[in-house]
C-alpha positions in Angstrom: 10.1 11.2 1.9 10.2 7.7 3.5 8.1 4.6 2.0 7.9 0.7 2.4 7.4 -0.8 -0.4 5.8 -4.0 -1.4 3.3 -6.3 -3.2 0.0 -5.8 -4.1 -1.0 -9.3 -2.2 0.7 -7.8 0.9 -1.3 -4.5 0.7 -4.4 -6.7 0.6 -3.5 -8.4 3.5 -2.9 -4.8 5.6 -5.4 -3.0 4.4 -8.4 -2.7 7.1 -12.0 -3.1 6.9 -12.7 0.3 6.7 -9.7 1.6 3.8 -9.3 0.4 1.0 -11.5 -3.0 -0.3 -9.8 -5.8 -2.4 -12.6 -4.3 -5.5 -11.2 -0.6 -5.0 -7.8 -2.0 -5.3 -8.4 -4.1 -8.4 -10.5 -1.0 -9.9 -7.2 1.3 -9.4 -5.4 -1.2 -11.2 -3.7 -3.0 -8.4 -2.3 -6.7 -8.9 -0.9 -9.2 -6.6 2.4 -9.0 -8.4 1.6 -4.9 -8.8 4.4 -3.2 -7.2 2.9 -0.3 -3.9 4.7 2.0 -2.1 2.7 3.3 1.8 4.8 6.9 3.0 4.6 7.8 6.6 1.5 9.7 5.7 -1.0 6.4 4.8 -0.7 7.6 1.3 -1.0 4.2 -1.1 1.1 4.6 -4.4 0.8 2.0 -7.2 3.8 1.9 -9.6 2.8 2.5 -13.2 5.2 2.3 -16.4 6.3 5.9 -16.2 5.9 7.2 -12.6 3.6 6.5 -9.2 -0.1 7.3 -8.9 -1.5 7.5 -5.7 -4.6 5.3 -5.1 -6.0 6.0 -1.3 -4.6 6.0 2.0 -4.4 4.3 5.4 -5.9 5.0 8.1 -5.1 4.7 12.0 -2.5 2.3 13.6 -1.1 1.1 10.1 2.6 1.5 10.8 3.1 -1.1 13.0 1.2 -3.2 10.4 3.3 -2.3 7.4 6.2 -2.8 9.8 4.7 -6.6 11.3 3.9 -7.7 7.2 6.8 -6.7 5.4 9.8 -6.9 7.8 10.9 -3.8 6.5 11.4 -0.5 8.2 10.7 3.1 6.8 13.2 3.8 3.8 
């Protein structure tokens, strides 16, 4: 399965208005420094000390946002 991965401060800056809210992402243990993983899906993973949990999901044109933020492409 393909991911980007990045930040915690650069999911808060893709996530819309109507997804995820900086207080859901703090309340699922989310930092700035946390390291979170998107697949192709929308599917939000947050690293934890012995595996990935998933937290939420994206919705609607969020590729080409993940793409635009982070530079990277689908891995």
């Amino acid at each position: 399965m393909a991911f980007i991965e990045m930040t915690g401060a650069t999911l808060e800056r893709i996530v819309a208005d109507d997804e995820l809210h900086h207080d859901d992402l703090a309340t699922a243990g989310v930092r700035s420094d946390s390291i979170v993983r998107v697949n192709r899906q929308g599917d939000i993973e947050v690293r934890r000390p012995a595996g990935w949990d998933v937290i939420g999901g994206l919705l609607g044109e969020f590729d080409h946002r993940i793409r635009r933020e982070t530079g990277l492409d689908w891995a």
